[in-house]
C-alpha positions in Angstrom: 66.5 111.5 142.1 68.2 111.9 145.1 72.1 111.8 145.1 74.8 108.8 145.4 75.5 108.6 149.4 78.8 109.9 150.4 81.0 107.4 151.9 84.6 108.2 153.4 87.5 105.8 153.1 90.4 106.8 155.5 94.1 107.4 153.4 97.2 105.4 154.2 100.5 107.2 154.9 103.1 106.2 152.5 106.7 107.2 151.8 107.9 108.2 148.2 111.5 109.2 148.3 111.7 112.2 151.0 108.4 113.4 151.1 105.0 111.4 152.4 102.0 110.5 150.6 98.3 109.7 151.0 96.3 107.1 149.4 94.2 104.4 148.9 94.0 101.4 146.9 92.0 101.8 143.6 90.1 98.5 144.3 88.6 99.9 147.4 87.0 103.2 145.3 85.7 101.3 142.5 84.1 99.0 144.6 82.2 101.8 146.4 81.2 103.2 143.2 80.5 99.8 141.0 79.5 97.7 144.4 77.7 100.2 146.8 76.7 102.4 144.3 78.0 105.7 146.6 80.6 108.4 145.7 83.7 108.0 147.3 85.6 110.3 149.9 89.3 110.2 150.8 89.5 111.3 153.9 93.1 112.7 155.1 95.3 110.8 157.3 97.0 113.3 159.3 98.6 113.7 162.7 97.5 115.2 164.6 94.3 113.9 163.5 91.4 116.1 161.7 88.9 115.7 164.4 86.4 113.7 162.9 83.1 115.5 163.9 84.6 117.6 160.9 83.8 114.8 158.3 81.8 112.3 159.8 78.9 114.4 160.4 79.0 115.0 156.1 79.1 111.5 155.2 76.6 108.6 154.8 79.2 105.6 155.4 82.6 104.6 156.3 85.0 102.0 154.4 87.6 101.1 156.1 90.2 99.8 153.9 92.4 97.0 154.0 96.2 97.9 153.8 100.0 96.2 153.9 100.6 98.0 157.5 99.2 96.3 160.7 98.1 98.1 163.8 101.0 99.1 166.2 100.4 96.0 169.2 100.5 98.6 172.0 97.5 99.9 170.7 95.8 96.3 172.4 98.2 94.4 174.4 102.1 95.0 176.2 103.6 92.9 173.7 106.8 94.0 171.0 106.0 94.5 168.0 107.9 92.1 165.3 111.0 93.8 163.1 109.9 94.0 159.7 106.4 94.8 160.5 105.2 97.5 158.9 103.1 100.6 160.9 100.9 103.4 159.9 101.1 105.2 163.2 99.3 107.7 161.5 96.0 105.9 160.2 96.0 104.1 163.7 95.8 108.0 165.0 92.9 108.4 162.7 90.9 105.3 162.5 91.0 104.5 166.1 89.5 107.6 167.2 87.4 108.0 164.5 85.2 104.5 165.3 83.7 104.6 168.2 82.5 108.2 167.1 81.1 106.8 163.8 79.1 103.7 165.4 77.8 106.0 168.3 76.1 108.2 165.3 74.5 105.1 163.9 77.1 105.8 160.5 77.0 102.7 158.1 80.5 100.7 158.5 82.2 98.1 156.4 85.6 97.0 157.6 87.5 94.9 155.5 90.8 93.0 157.1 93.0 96.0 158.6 89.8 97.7 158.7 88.1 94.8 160.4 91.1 94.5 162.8 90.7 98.3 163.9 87.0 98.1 164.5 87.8 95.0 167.3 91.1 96.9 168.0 89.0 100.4 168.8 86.1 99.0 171.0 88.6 97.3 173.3 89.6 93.3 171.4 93.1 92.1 170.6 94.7 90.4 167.9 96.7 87.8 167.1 100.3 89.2 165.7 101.3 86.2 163.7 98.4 83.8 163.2 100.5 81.3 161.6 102.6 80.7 164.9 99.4 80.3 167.1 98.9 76.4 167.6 95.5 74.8 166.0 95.8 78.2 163.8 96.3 77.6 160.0 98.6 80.1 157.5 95.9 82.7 156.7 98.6 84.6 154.4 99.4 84.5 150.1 102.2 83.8 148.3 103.8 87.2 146.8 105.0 85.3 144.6 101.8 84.2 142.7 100.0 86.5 140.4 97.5 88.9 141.7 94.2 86.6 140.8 95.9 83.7 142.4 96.3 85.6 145.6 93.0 86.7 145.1 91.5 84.2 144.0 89.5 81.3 146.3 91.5 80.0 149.2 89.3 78.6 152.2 85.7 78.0 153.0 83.9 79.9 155.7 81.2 78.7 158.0 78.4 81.8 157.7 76.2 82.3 161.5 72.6 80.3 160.9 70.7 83.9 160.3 73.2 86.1 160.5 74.1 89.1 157.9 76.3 87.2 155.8 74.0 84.0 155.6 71.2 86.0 154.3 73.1 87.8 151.4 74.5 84.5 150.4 71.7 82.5 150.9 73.8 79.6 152.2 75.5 77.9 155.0 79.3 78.3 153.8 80.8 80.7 151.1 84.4 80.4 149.7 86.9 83.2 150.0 90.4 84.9 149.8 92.8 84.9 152.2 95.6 87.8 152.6 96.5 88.3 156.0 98.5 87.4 158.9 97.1 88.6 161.7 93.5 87.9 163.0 90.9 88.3 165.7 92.7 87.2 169.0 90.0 88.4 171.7 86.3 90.0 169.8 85.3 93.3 171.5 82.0 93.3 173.4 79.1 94.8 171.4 80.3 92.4 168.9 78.8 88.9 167.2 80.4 86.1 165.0 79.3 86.3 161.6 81.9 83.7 160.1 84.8 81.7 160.8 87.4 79.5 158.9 87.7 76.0 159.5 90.3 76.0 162.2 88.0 78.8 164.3 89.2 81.8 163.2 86.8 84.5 163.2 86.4 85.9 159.6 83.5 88.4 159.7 81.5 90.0 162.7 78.9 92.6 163.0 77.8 95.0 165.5 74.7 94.7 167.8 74.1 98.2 168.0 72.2 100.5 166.3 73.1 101.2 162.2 75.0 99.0 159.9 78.5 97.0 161.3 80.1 94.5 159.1 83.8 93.6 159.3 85.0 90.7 157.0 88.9 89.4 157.2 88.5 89.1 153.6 88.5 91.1 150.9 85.6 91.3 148.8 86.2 94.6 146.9 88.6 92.4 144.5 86.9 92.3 141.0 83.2 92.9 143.5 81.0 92.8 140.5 82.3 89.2 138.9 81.5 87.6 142.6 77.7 88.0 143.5 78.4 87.4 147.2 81.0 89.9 147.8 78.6 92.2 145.4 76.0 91.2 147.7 78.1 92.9 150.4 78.5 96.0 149.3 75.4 96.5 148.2 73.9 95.8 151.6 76.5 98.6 152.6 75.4 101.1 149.8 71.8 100.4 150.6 72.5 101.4 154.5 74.3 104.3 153.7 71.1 105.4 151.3 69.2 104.5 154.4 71.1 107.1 156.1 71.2 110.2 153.9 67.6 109.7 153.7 66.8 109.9 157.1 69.0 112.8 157.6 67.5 114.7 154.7 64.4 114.2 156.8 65.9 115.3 160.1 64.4 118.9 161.6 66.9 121.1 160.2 68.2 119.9 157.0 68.6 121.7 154.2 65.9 121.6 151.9 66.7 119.8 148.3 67.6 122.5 145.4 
């Protein structure tokens, strides 16, 4: 039997006291074990960034996680940045370079809200800083003060693209979901395609048109995966592409031959 795929999930840099930390939200791992059925790699957010031919070319996907930082705006547009927001100037460093590399190689990718703003962010879209103030946009955010299922739990419906990606693992027209996040897709990036939107337009979930697996969702699905068959659905579409992948390059001239 061959082994789980390896898939990499990118660390945030956080502060304890004097000295930094990285790390990654639990839910995200478990969800690539339980969900996609993979191992899970953390991959170290440094700067200067590890180059990431050093790791990419070793793994059979790439999460990339949500997180409570938001991409630094001069990253895709001339405007300030709001005070209070909070940056990861290192994980931008990382991620940023690291995408275009890993859809060029065909690598599977699921991008889940940060993550799904980086992918539009790296192939050349914008965002939205505060969604809430755009007119005709609703409040996409939670309530802190609500308990964790609450803000988890149900919040909106989304309209899923007639044959799209999403349609076809839910095996519907609309699916309900959570909603945690302030910012959203402003411009989408060419080489890009709507896979779902809220009811007052704002894009929710895209995939790529390239080669290899690309699905971004604003959502997050790797909350409690296994009790939700459509976000279970998700990332086992994504464990099954990143299968796909070690397969085919255990087959490529060259590889190593199995032990």
């Amino acid at each position: 039997m061959a082994p789980p795929p390896l898939v990499g999930l990118p660390t945030d840099r956080k502060q304890f006291g004097p000295h930094p930390f990285l790390a990654v939200g639990e839910k995200y791992v478990r969800a690539v074990v339980d969900g996609a059925g993979a191992t899970p790699v953390l991959l170290p957010t440094l700067q200067p960034p590890v180059p990431p031919a050093q790791w990419l070319d070793r793994l059979d996907g790439l999460l990339l996680t949500g997180a409570t930082s938001n991409i630094e705006p001069h990253h895709y547009s001339d405007e300030p940045s709001w005070e209070g927001n909070l940056h990861d100037p290192a994980r931008d460093a990382n991620t940023l370079g690291m995408i275009p590399r890993a859809l060029a190689m065909g690598l599977p990718v699921l991008a889940i809200c940060r993550g799904f703003q980086e992918v539009n962010v790296a192939l050349g879209g914008t965002l939205h800083q505060k969604v809430h103030e755009v007119p005709g946009l609703a409040d996409h955010r939670e309530s802190l003060d609500d308990p964790l299922d609450r803000q988890y739990g149900p919040s909106h419906p989304i309209e899923l693209a007639p044959g799209g990606l999403l349609a076809g693992i839910a095996g519907t027209k609309t699916a309900q979901v959570n909603s945690l996040h302030g910012q959203g897709v402003a411009r989408l990036a060419p080489g890009l395609v709507v896979e779902a939107t809220a009811p007052d337009g704002l894009v929710e979930a895209y995939r790529g048109t390239g080669p290899g697996f690309l699905l971004a969702v604003q959502w997050h699905p790797e909350w409690q995966v296994a009790r939700n068959p459509f976000y279970l659905g998700i990332f086992r579409a994504f464990g099954q592409a990143c299968r796909a992948w070690a397969d085919a390059r255990d087959r490529r001239p060259g590889a190593a031959a199995s032990p």
